[in-house]
C-alpha positions in Angstrom: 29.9 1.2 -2.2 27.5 -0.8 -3.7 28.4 -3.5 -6.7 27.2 -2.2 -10.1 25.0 -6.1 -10.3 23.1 -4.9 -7.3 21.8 -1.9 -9.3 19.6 -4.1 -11.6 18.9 -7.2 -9.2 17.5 -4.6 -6.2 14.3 -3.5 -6.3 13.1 -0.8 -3.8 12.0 -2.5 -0.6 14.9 -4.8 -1.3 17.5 -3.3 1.2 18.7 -6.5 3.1 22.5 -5.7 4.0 22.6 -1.9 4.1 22.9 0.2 7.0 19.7 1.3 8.1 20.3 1.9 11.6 18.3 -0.2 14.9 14.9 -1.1 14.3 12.7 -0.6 17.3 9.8 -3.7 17.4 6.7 -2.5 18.9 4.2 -5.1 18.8 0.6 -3.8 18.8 -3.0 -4.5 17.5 -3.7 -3.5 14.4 -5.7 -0.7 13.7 -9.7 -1.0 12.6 -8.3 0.1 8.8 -5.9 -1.9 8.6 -7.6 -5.3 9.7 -10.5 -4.0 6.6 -6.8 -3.1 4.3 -5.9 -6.8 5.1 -9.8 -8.2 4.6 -9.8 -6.1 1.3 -6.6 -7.9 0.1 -7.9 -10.9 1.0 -11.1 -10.3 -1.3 -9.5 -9.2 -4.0 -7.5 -12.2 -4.3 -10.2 -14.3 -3.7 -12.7 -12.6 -6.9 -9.3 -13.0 -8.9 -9.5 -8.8 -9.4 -5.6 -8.2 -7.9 -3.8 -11.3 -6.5 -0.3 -11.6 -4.4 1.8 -11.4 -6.9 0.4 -8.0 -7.9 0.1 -6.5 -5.0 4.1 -7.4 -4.2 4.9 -5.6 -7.7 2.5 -2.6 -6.7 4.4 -2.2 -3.5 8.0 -2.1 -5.5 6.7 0.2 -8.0 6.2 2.8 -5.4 9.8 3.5 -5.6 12.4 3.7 -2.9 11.1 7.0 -1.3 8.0 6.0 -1.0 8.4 2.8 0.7 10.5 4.3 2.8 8.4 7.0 4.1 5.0 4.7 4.0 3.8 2.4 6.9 3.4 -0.8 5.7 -0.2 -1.1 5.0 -0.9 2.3 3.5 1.9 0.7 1.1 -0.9 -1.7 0.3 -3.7 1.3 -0.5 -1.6 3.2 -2.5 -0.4 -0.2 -4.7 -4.0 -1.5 -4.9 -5.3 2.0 -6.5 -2.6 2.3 -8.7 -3.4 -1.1 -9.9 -7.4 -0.3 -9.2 -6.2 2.6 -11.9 -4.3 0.4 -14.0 -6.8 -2.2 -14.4 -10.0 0.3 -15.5 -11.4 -0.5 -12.2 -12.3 3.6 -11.4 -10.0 6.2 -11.9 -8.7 8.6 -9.6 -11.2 11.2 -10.0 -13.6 8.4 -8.9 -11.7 7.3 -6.3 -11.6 10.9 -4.9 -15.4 11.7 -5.2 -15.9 8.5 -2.9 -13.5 9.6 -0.6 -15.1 12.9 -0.3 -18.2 11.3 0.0 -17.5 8.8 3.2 -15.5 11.7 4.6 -18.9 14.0 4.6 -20.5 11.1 5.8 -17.9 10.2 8.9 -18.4 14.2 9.7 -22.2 13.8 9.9 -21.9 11.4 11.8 -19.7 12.7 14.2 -21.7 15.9 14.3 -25.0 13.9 15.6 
């Protein structure tokens, strides 16, 4: 059982000392979308918009389950819309329309 202190002092991804099981290491390159979901971080903390700091506190605020269930960089895209979100960036409707609109763009491309 875990001591009441840890309750409040624990955040999340903060599971260092519980049983989690083996963890296989698979080293591999990263992914096209992940090297632009590391760029994108990088940019963002270079034009002051969402900085290290944020991004860490985006991650936690995902919540237990989430972090859990989330490879580590889509942990990233989720934290920097919320904070996107937070910040008056665009909202999620915006967010969505784009989406929408580089997926019909991919599937044209694909097509021809």
């Amino acid at each position: 059982m875990m001591p009441t202190q840890d309750f409040v002092s624990r955040l999340p991804n903060d599971i260092g000392g519980f049983e989690a099981g083996s963890v296989m290491r698979v080293e591999h390159a990263l992914e096209p979308w992940e090297k632009r979901c590391h760029a994108l971080a990088d940019v963002l903390d270079f034009k002051k918009l969402i900085n290290t700091e944020e991004k860490r506190k985006g991650v936690e605020a995902l919540g237990e389950t989430l972090i859990g269930k989330l490879p580590y960089y889509e942990r990233w895209i989720v934290a920097f819309a919320n904070i996107s979100f937070t910040k008056g960036f665009f909202t999620p409707t915006e967010l969505a329309e784009k989406m929408a609109e580089v997926d019909a763009r991919f599937a044209e491309q694909q097509a021809g």
